[in-house]
C-alpha positions in Angstrom: -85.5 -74.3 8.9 -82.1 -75.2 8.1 -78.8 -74.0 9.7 -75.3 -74.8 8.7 -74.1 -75.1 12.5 -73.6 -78.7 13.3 -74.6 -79.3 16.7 -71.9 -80.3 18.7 -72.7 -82.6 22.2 -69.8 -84.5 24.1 -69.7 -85.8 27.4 -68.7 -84.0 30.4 -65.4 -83.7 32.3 -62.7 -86.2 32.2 -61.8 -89.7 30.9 -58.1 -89.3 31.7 -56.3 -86.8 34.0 -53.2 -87.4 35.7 -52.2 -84.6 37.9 -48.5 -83.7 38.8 -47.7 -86.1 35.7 -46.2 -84.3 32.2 -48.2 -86.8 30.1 -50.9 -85.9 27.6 -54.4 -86.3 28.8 -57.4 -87.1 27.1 -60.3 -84.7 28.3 -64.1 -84.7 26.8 -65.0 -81.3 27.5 -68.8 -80.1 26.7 -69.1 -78.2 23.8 -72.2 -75.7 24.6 -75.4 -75.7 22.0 -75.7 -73.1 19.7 -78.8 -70.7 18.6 -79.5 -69.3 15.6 -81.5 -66.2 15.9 -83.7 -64.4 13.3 -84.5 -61.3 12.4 -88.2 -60.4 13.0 -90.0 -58.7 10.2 -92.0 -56.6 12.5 -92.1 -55.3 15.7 -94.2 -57.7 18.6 -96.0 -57.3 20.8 -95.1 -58.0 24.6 -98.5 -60.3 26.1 -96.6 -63.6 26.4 -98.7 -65.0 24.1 -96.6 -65.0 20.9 -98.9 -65.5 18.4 -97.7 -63.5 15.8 -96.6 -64.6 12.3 -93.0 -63.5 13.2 -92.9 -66.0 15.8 -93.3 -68.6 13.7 -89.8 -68.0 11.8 -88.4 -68.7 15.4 -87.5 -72.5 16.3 -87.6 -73.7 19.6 -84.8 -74.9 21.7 -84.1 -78.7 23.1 -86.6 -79.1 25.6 -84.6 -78.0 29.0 -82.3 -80.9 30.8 -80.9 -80.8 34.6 -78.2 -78.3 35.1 -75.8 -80.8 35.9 -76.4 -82.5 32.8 -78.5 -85.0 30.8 -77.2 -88.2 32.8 -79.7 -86.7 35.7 -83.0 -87.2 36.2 -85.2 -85.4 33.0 -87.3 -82.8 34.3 -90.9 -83.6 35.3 -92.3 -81.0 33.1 -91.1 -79.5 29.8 -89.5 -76.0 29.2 -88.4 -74.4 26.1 -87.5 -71.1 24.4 -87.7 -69.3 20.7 -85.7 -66.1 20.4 -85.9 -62.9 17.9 -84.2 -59.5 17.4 -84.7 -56.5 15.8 -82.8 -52.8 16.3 -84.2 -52.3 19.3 -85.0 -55.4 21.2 -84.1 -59.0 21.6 -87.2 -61.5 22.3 -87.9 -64.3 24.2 -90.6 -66.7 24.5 -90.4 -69.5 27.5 -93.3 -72.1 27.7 -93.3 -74.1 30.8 -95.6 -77.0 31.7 -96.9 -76.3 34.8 -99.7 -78.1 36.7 -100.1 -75.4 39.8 -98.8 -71.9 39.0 -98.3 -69.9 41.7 -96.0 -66.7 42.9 -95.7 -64.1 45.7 -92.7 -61.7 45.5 -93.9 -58.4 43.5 -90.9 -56.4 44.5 -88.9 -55.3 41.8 -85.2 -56.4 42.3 -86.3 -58.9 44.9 -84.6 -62.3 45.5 -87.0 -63.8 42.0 -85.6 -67.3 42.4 -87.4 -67.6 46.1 -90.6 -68.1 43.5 -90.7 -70.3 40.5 -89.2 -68.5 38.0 -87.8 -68.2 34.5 -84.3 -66.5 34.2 -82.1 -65.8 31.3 -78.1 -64.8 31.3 -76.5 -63.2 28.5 -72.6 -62.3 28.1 -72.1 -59.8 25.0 -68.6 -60.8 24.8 -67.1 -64.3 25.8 -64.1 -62.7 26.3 -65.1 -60.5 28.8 -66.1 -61.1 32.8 -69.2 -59.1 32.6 -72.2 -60.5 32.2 -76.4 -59.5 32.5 -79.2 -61.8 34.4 -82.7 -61.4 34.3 -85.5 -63.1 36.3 -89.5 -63.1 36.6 -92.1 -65.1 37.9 -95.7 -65.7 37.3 -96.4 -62.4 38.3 -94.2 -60.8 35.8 -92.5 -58.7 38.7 -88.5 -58.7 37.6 -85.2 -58.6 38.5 -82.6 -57.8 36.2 -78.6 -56.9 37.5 -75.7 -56.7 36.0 -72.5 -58.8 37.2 -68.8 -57.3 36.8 -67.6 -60.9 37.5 -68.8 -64.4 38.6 -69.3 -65.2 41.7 -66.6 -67.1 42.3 -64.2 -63.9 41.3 -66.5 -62.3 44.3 -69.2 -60.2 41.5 -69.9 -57.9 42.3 -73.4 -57.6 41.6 -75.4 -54.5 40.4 -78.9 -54.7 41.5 -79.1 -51.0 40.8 -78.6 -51.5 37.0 -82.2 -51.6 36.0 -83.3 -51.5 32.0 -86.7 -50.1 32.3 -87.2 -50.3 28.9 -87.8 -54.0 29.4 -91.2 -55.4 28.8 -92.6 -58.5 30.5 -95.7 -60.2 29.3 -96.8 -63.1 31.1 -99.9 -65.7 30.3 -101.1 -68.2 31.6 -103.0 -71.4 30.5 -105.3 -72.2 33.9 -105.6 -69.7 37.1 -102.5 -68.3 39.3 -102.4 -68.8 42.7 -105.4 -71.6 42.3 -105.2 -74.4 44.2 -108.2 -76.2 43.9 -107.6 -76.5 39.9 -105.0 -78.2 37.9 -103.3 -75.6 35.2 -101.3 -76.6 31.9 -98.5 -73.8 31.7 -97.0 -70.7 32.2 -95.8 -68.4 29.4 -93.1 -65.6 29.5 -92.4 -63.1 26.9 -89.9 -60.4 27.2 -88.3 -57.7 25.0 -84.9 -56.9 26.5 -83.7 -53.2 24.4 -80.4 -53.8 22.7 -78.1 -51.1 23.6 -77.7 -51.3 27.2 -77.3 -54.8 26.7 -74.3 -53.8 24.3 -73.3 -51.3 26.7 -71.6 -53.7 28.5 -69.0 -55.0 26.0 -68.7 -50.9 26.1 -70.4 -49.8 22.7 -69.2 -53.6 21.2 -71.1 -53.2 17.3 -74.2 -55.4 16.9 -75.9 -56.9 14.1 -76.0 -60.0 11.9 -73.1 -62.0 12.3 -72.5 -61.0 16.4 -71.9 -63.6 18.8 -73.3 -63.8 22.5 -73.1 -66.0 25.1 -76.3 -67.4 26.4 -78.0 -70.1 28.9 -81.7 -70.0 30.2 -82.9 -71.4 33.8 -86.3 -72.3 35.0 -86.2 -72.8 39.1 -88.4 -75.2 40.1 -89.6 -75.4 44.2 -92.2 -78.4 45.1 -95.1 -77.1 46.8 -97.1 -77.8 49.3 -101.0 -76.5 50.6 -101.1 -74.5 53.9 -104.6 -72.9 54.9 -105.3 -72.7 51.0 -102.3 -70.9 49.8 -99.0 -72.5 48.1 -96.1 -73.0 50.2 -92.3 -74.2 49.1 -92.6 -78.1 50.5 -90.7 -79.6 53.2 -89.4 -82.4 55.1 -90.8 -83.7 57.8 -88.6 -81.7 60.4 -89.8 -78.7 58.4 -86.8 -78.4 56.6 -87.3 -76.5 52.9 -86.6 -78.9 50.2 -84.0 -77.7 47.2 -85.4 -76.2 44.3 -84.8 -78.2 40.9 -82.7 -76.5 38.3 -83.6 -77.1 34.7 -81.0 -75.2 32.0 -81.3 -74.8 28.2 -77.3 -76.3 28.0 -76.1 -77.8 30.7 -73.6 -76.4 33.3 -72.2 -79.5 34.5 -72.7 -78.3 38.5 -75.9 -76.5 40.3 -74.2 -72.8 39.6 -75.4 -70.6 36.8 -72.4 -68.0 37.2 -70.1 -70.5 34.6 -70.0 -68.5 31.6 -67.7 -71.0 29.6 -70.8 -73.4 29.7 -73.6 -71.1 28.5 -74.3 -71.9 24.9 -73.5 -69.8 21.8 -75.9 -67.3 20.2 -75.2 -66.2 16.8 -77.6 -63.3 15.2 -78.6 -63.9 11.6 -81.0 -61.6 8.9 -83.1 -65.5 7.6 -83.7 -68.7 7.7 -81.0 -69.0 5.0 -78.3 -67.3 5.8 -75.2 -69.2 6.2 -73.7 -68.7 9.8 -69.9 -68.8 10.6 -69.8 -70.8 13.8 -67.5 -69.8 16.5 -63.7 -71.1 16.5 -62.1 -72.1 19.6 -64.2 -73.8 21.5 -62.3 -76.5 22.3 -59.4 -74.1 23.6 -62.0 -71.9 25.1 -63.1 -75.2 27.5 -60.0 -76.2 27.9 -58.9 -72.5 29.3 -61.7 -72.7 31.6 -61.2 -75.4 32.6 -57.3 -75.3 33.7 -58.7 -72.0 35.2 -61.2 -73.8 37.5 -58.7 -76.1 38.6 -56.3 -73.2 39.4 -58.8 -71.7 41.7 -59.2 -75.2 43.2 -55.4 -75.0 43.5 -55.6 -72.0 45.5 -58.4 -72.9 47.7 -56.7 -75.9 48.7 -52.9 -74.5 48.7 -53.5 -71.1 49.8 -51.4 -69.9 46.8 -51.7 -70.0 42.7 -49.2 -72.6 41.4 -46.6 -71.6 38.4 -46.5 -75.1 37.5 -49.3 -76.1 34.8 -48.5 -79.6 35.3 -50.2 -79.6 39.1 -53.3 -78.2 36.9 -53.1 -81.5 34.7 -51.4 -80.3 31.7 -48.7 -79.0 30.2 -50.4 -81.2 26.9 -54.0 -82.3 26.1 -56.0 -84.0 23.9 -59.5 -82.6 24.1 -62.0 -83.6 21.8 -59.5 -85.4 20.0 -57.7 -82.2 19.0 -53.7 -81.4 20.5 -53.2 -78.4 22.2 -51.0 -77.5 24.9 -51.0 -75.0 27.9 -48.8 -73.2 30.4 -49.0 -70.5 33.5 -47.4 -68.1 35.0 -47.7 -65.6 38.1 -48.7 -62.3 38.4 -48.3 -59.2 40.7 -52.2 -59.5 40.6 -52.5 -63.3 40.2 -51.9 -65.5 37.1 -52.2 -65.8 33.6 -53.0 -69.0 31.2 -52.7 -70.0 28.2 -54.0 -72.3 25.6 -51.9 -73.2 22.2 -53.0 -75.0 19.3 -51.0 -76.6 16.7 -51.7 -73.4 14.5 -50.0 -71.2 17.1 -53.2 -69.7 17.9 -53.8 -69.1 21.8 -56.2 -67.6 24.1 -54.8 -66.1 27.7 -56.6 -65.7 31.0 -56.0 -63.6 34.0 -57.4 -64.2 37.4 -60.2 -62.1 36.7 -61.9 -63.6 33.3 -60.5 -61.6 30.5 -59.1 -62.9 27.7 -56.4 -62.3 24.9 -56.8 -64.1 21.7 -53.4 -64.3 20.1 -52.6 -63.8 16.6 
């Protein structure tokens, strides 16, 4: 299936900064992967099997890399996604290699990620805070909420926001909560209805030719046996080990609630339809990114700084392209913005939202 998005990949972070210095500096900023995904022809059916004819229009994603990127250690076992829409519904399909699946929390809303689990985040609208995360285990038991801001804007988080019209379908190649056998992987299908979902970006239109913002996590806990029953592992002072994170694209630190670094879904009637790749994403990571290091600036200073050269700027070359930035205060906090040599700019507030300009 061929798509006219070129996939763009560039190394992470920094290979020149020189703070409190008005000098350009040279920043390689990850560009997040892109999706294209298709229209399906006929409504499916929610077993987490996916093996219906419309699910073979669908490609699969890379096969799923460390969150804090691809220079980590690969994941031990393989994870990837295919996606669909229709009116109602937007699919998902997740196969993940799994030699022991196991899972305990059957408590809707619960804490999922305490199990290993498949989760997925979509943003309807980049340039808004708000943002929608769903997680289920092997059970199939969920928990979906719905975040006005990222955590590190304080959330806060909606547990209450519940989309029953969400179907799970869960299957599984070998036995759950088996021990004594080896199992080959753990499948998760879900239909997640449209509407509330655009809801959020209050009423935004949807169709072919929308835009979303999108990443996909698996949590991953080693296990250990206790009287016959799975266990997270631990040390040997019976501390719990940390959970692996494996993402779809990556987020460059062990935190999920990064928007900017989610990749970019674009929704599209067939195979051949010609998709218009987002603009801006160079000035979109380069916004983010002066806005991380303000809130650095803050934690460290007790205070936002005015001056956009203590956050590195005021001129960059990212990804080989010239732009330019500047800040200023706020009754309520700060604003930033990004300028490229058309004189077209994006501005942030404290808060996430964003002005494009012209």
């Amino acid at each position: 299936m061929k798509f006219f998005l070129p996939l763009l990949l560039a190394s992470l972070w920094l290979v020149g900064c020189h703070s409190n210095q008005a000098q350009t500096d040279s920043l390689e900023l990850v560009i997040p992967k892109h999706y294209a995904v298709l229209k399906s022809p006929s409504p499916l059916a929610i077993d987490g099997k996916a093996d219906e004819i419309s699910w073979e229009l669908a490609e699969w994603t890379d096969f799923f890399i460390d969150i804090e990127g691809e220079t980590n250690q690969s994941p031990y076992y393989n994870t990837r996604v295919k996606m669909l829409w229709d009116e109602k519904y937007i699919y998902f399909y997740a196969e993940m290699e799994e030699e022991h699946v196991w899972a305990d929390i059957t408590d809707r809303d619960a804490v999922i990620f305490y199990n290993n689990d498949f989760e997925i985040f979509i943003k309807p609208n980049q340039f808004q805070p708000y943002y929608a995360e769903f997680e289920v285990n092997a059970l199939g038991t969920l928990w979906d909420l719905f975040l006005a801001r990222p955590y590190r804007r304080n959330g806060p988080v909606l547990d209450h926001w519940d989309l029953n019209e969400t179907k799970v379908g869960i299957d599984i190649d070998g036995t759950l909560n088996d021990p004594s056998d080896v199992d080959e992987y753990w499948s998760v299908e879900m239909a997640i209805p449209i509407k509330p979902i655009t809801a959020i970006d209050r009423g935004v239109q949807f169709g072919t030719g929308s835009m979303w913002r999108i990443n996909f996590s698996r949590v991953q806990w080693q296990h250990q046996i206790v009287n016959g029953n799975y266990e997270k592992k631990t040390d040997k002072d019976g501390n719990r080990l940390p959970e692996h994170n494996w993402v779809w694209t990556q987020q460059s630190v062990i935190d999920m609630h990064r928007p900017e670094h989610w990749g970019y879904l674009y929704f599209a009637e067939s195979p051949e339809e010609e998709i218009q790749k987002n603009e801006l994403v160079n000035e979109y990571q380069l916004l983010f990114y002066l806005y991380r290091n303000q809130l650095d600036w803050k934690n460290m200073n007790e205070k936002f700084t005015s001056d956009i050269i203590d956050l590195g700027g005021p001129d960059f070359l990212v990804n080989e392209q010239t732009l330019s930035a500047s800040v200023h205060l706020t009754k309520l906090g700060f604003e930033l913005t990004v300028l490229n040599t058309e004189n077209t700019s994006l501005t942030i507030n404290q808060d996430g939202y964003i002005v494009k300009s012209p």
